[in-house]
N, C-alpha and C positions, 0 to 999 in steps of 0.2 A: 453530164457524165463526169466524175470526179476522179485522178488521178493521186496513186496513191505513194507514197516513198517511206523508207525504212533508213532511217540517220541513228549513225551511231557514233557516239563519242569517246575516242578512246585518252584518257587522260595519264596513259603510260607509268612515268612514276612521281609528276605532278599532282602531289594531295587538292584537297579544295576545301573550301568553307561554303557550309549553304546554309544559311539561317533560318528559322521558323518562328513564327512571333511567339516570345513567353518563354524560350528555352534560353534565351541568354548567349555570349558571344562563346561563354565556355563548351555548348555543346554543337555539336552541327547535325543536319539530316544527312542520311547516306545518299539523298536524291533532290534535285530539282522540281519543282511542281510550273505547271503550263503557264501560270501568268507572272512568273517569275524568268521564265525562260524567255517568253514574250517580248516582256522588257526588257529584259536585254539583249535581245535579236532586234529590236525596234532601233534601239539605240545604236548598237554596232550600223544599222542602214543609214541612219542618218548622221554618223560620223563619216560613213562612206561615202553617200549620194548626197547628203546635202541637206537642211532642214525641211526646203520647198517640197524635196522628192519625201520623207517621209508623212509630212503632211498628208501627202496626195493618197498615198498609202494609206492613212488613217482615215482619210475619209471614204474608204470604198467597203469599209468595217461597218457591222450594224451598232447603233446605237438607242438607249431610251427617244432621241428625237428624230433616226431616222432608223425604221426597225426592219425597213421593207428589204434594207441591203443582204445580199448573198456575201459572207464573206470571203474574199481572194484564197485564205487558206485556214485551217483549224491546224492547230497541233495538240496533240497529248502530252502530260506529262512526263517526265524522264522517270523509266524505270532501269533496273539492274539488266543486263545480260554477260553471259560467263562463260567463258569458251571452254567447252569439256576436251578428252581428244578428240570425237571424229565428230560434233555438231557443236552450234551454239545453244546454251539454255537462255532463252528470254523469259522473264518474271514477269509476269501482268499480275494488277492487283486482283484478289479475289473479291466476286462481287457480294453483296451482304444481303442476299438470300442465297436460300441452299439450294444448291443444283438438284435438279431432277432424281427421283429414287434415293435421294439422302433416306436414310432411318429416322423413326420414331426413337427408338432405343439406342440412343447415343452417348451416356453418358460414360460408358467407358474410356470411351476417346474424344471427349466435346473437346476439352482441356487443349488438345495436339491442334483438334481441328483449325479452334479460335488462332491459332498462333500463327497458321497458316495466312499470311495476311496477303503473301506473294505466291503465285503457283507458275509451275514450267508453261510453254508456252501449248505442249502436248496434252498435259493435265486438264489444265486449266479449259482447252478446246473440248477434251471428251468430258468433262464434267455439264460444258454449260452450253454447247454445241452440239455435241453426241448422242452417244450410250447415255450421258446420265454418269451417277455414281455408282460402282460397282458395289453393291451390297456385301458380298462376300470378301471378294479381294480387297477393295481398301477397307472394310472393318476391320477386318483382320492384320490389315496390315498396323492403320490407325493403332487400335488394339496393343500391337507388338511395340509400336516404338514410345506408346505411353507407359508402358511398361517395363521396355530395356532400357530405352533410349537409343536405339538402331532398331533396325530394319534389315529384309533383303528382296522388299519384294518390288512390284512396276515403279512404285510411287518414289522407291529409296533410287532406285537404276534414273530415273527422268531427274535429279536433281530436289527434288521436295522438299526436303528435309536438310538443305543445303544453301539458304538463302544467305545466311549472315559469314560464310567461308568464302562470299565473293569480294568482302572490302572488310576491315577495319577502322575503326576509329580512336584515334588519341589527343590528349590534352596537350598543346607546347607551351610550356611557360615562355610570356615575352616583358618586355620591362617598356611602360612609357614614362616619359621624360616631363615634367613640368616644364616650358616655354619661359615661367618667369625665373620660380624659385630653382630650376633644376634637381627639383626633389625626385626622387624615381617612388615609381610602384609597381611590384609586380603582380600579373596577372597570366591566367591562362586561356588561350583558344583551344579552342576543337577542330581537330580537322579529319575528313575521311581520306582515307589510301585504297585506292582498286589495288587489287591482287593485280602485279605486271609480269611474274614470273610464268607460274606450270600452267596455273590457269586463269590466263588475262581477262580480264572483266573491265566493265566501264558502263556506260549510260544508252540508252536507246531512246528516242521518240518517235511517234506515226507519225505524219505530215501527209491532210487530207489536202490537194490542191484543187479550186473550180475552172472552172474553163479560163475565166479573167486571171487567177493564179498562175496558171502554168507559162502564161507569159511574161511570167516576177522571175520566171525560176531560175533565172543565170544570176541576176540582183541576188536574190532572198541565200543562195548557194553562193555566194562570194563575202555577202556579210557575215554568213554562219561562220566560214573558211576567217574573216578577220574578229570575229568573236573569239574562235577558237585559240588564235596568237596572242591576244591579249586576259583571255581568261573569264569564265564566269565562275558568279558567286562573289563571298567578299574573300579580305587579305590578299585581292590580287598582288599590289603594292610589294608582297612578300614571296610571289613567285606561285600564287596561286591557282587550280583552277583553268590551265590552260591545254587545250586538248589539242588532238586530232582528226579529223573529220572524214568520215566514209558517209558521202551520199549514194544510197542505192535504191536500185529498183525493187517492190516490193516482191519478195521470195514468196514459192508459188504455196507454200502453208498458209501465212499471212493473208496471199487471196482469199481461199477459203473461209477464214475467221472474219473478212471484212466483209465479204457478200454471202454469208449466210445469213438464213432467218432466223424468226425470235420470237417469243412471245413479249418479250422486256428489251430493255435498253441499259447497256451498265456502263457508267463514267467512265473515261480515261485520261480525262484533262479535272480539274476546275471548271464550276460549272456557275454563270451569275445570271440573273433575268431580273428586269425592273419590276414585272408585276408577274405573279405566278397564279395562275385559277386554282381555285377548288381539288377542281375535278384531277387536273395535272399528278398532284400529290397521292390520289387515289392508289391505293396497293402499294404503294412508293416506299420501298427502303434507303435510307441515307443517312447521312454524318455532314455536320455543318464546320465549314474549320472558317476560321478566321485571319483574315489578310492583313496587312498592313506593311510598316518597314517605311526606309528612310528614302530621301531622294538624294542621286547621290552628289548633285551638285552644290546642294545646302543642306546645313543643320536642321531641315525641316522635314516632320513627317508627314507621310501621304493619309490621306483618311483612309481611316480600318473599314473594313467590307468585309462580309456574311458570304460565304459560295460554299455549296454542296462539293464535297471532296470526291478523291476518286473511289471506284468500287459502289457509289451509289446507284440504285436501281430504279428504273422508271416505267412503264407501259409504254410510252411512248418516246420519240424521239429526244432531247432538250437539242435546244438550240445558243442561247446564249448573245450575250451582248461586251461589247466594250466599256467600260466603264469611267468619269471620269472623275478621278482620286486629289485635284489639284488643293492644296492645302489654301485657305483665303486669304493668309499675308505673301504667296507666292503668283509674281506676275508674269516670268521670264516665256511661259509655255504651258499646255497643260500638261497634264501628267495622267495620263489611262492604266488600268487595270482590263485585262482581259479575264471578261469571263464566258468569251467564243470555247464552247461547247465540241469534243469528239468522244461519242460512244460506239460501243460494239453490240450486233444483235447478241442476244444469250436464252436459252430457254433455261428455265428457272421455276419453283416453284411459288405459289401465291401467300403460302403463309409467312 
């Protein structure tokens, strides 16, 4: 029996930097992805406990050579949530098949739909957990705001249409220095800003814990807590990235969403497996994203790695492995990739 927790990060009115391979130092994600988060939750524990204690940690993880392990805990990727007045809207990605009773005759509002890449956490539950899609009322609605560009109906009221009002992003110009010649060059970062104001937003992940887990839980909640003071993501150095930390108990919605059934399985983390069957990929919708990035105690990069991104759909469960990323002129440690696996039931249709 698995225990389940709802952490959220609130990074007030500390911006952050979060890289994504191929976009460049100038641009940043609005979010964190699980084996980025991983890492530097791994890291924070073994600056806290000690290299032995993370070790130890590491090996209760599954891996290509030992697969039989139950992992201590899975986490999902970080997504948005945004405080309305009287609830919070949490953003899950939408998964890439269409929910139950979607239309044939779509094209009036394909354009809106596809855009929708995030849905409320209400939404999102009656589309792929419920009723299904309302044929009538979200066509119509769909319908209306590809055509106005508003809305006034359930979809506009839940947040829908309201994903990219919860952060902004902008470029700082900054200047580095040459070491020898002291020549300057300027350049610019990217950084995101959560709304701190009317409607404070910030970061959410799940944290599935197994029986072995839950006895991490004072450790794993005290490194998050010194993660937090020091910052994730890059530009820490520049005051980046540092948050505040609400561990809580999963809220009785969230129950629901996590122990209902399914006929499918849709990512919520990165997802990595050494050897994948046939049959696994069978009806399977997905998006392959690519891993990579630096280590940050050397000028060296870690090996790039293939994982099914979130929102990907399965028949069955994925499960997932540890991965390890150690580059071969580097000796000091290795260096892992998680690609430990949490999805949600969904019922979904098969085309």
């Amino acid at each position: 029996m698995s225990v389940w927790k709802l952490v959220k990060l609130n990074f007030g009115r500390s911006p952050a930097h979060f890289g994504e391979v191929g976009i460049g130092i100038e641009e940043t994600s609005d979010r964190i992805r699980s084996d980025s988060l991983f890492s530097a939750w791994i890291s924070a524990y073994a600056r806290l406990f000690s290299k032995h204690a993370v070790e130890e940690l590491l090996q209760k993880f599954p891996t290509p050579e030992q697969s039989n392990l139950i992992p201590p805990f899975r986490i999902s990727s970080t997504f948005i949530y945004r405080q309305a007045s009287d609830r919070t809207i949490y953003y899950l990605p939408r998964p890439l098949k269409f929910p139950h009773n979607y239309p044939d005759d779509d094209l009036k509002f394909f354009k809106t739909y596809k855009k929708l890449n995030y849905l409320p956490l209400e939404v999102w539950q009656r589309w792929y957990q419920g009723q299904g899609f309302e044929k009538d009322a979200d066509t119509d609605e769909l319908i209306a705001y590809t055509t106005n560009g508003k809305s006034q109906g359930e979809l506009n009221k839940l947040g829908t249409f309201e994903y990219k009002k919860s952060f902004k992003i902008d470029k700082v110009p900054k200047i580095a220095v040459d070491r020898v010649t002291r020549a300057t060059n300027l350049y610019h970062t990217g950084f995101v800003q959560f709304e701190w104001d009317k409607n404070p937003s910030g970061l959410y992940f799940l944290l599935q814990l197994s029986q072995e887990g839950e006895k991490l839980v004072d450790k794993l909640e005290a490194a998050l807590h010194f993660l937090g003071e020091e910052g994730i993501g890059g530009e820490r150095s520049s005051g980046a990235g540092r948050f505040q930390l609400e561990w809580l108990e999963l809220p009785e919605t969230w129950q629901q969403v996590v122990n209902s059934d399914g006929t499918h399985h849709t990512l919520m983390s990165l997802f990595w497996e050494s050897s994948i069957p046939d049959e696994f990929l069978n009806n399977a919708c997905y998006e392959i994203q690519e891993r990579g990035g630096w280590i940050a105690e050397s000028q060296l990069r870690r090996q790039m790695v293939r994982m099914f991104s979130e929102g990907s759909v399965f028949l069955t469960s994925p499960q997932g492995k540890l991965i390890n990323v150690t580059p071969h002129n580097f000796n000091k440690h290795n260096i892992y990739r998680s690609g430990i696996s949490l999805s949600l039931p969904i019922q979904a249709q098969d085309k």
